[in-house]
N, C-alpha and C positions, 0 to 999 in steps of 0.2 A: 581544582587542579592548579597546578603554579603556573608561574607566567611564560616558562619556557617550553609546559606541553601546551599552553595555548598559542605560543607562536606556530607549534609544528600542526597544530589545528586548524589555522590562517592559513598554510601551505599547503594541505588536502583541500583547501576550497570552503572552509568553514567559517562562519563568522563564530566573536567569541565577546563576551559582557564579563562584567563582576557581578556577582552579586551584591555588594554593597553599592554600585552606584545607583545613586539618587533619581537621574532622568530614566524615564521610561523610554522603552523600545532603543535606548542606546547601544552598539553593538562594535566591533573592530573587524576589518577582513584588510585582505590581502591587495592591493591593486596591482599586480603583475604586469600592466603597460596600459597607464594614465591616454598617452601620445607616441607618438614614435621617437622623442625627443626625452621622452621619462622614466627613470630606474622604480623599480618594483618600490612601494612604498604601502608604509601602512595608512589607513582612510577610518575612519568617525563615523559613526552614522550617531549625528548629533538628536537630542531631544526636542530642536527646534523642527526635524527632520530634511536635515543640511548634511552631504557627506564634507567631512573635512579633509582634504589630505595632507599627510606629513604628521600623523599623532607621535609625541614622544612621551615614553614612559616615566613618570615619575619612578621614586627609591620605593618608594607604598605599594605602587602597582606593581613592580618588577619583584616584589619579596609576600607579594599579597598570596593566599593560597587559594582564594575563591571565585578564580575565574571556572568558566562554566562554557559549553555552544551556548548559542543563543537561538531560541527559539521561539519566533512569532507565538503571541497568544492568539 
């Protein structure tokens, strides 16, 4: 899918990966309220298995066609 049905994917509550990325169990989801003090943002769930918040898109990723949900092996 492209990057823009995986954002609206992240908004029903789903996490979402590339398939070309390298780390395993890597994924993207939605944080809708961090703190009561924090705007909706997008989070990481890195291969170190760290959430990250604040992920921005690269030009690759935003034009890439191989995002996917993501789904626990």
């Amino acid at each position: 899918m492209k990057f823009g049905q995986a954002l609206e994917e992240m908004e029903k509550g789903n996490k979402v990966c590339r398939a070309g990325w390298n780390g395993k169990g890597m994924y993207l989801y939605l944080a809708s309220q961090l703190t009561d003090w924090c705007e909706p943002c997008i989070v990481m769930f890195t291969a170190q298995g760290k959430h990250q918040p604040g992920w921005l898109s690269s030009q690759a990723d935003m034009l890439a066609s191989d995002w996917e949900i993501f789904l626990p092996l």
